[in-house]
C-alpha positions, 0 to 999 in steps of 0.5 A: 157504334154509329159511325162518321157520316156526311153533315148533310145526311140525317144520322138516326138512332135505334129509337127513331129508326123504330119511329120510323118502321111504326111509319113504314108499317102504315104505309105496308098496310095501305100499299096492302089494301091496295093491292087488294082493291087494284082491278078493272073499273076502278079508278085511280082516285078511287085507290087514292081516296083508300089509301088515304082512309088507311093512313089517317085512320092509323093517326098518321098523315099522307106525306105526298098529299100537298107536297109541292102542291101535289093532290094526292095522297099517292102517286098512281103511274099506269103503263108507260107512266112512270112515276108522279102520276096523279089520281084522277076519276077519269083514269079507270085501270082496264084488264092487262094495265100495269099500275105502279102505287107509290105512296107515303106517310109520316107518323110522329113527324117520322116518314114511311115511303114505299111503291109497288107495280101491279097487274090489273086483271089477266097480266101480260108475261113480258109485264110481270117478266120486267115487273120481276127484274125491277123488284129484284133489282131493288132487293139487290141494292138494298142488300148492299146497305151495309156500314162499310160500304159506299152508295156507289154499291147500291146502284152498281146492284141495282143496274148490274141486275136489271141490265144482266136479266133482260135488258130494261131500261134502267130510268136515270132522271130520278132515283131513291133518296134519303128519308126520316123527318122529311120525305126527301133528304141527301143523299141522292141515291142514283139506280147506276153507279160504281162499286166502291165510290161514293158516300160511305154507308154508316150505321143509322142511315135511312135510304129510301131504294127505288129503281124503275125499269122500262120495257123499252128505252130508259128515256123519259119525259115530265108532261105538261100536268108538271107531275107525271113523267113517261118513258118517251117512247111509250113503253111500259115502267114499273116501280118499286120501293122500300125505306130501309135503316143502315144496321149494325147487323146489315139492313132493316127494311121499315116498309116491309109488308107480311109478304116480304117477310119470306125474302127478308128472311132469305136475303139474312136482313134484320128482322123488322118488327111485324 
């Protein structure tokens, strides 16, 4: 039974939670092809103008495009950049960048949000080193989206991964959020907290989890385009995402792509539909 929850935060119902992966999986299926067209020479508005063919092609809608007059239909953060970055003709990726591809669509007035970090050509090891921390550390929150439990749980995760494997800086300034008819909705979702406080998770919330590591310090920096955030000293980010519902039977991750598939298994998730 759905329990109890904040006022402010959107309860959804097994209905509309499956609304919302039928939204995930058009966002799964461009961060998809995406991934696929990610190399060196293309640019960043090239990947933009592919991923929004992918979503309006599935009759959906770019969340980000417009939003607070942003204009693209993805963020697309290189290297020290990380998150917010904007598509441009002029920013063409070269071997051994790093490219964090954030990106949103709503389907039936229902939102998918989802991001991923990608090497481009030759990786650099200490890259991929933190681009595995980082994603991991997404996993490890998301396992903690239980009912039950509180949104302190989720960040405790989260920064107990990343500061215990490496050392990275864990970003503070931004973090995930609520999701389902808009993009951002309560609750903040900070990437550090304290096990045991904070809002109680309850059955129907849907979280959008995503920590963002750096290679050096976690201070960051919004440049003057009023969009694309850098670490201050600059060092590398990466970014990862997923928008997952609060079950019963534990979390259900609605942007799940083909390749998660394996970990979802292995983490005893609820299957999403695929």
């Amino acid at each position: 039974m759905f329990g109890k929850a904040d006022p402010d935060v959107q309860i959804k119902t097994p209905e509309q939670i499956a609304e919302m992966r039928a939204a995930g999986r058009v966002v799964a299926r461009a961060l998809d092809t995406l991934r696929a067209a990610v190399r060196p020479g293309v640019s960043t508005l090239e990947l933009d103008s592919i991923a929004e063919k992918v979503i309006r092609d599935a009759g959906a809608v770019p969340s980000f495009k417009g939003y607070h007059g942003f204009p693209g239909s993805i963020c697309a953060s290189v290297n020290e950049e990380v998150v917010h970055g904007i598509p441009a003709a002029d920013r063409v990726l070269a071997d051994g960048d790093i490219i964090s591809i954030d990106c949103g669509a709503v389907l039936n007035g229902w939102h998918g949000d989802s991001a991923v970090t990608i090497a481009v050509g030759e990786a650099r090891s200490e890259d991929l080193a933190m681009m595995e921390v980082c994603e991991e550390s997404m996993w490890r929150g998301i396992a903690q989206m239980r009912p039950g439990g509180r949104l302190g749980d989720i960040g405790h995760a989260i920064d107990g991964h990343i500061t215990s494997n490496g050392g990275y800086g864990n970003v503070r300034e931004y973090g995930g959020h609520g999701i389902g008819t808009q993009m951002h909705m309560d609750p903040h979702v900070l990437n550090h907290g304290k096990r045991g406080k904070g809002l109680k998770l309850v059955e129907g919330m849907c979280l959008a989890i995503e920590p963002m590591t750096t290679l050096g310090r976690h201070d960051v920096v919004e440049l003057d385009d009023g969009w694309t955030v850098v670490t201050r000293d600059g060092r590398r980010a990466a970014h990862f995402e997923h928008t997952v519902a609060i079950t019963a039977d534990g979390p259900m991750v609605l942007t799940a792509r083909e390749s998660d598939r394996d970990k979802i298994a292995r983490m005893g998730f609820v299957q999403p539909t695929w």
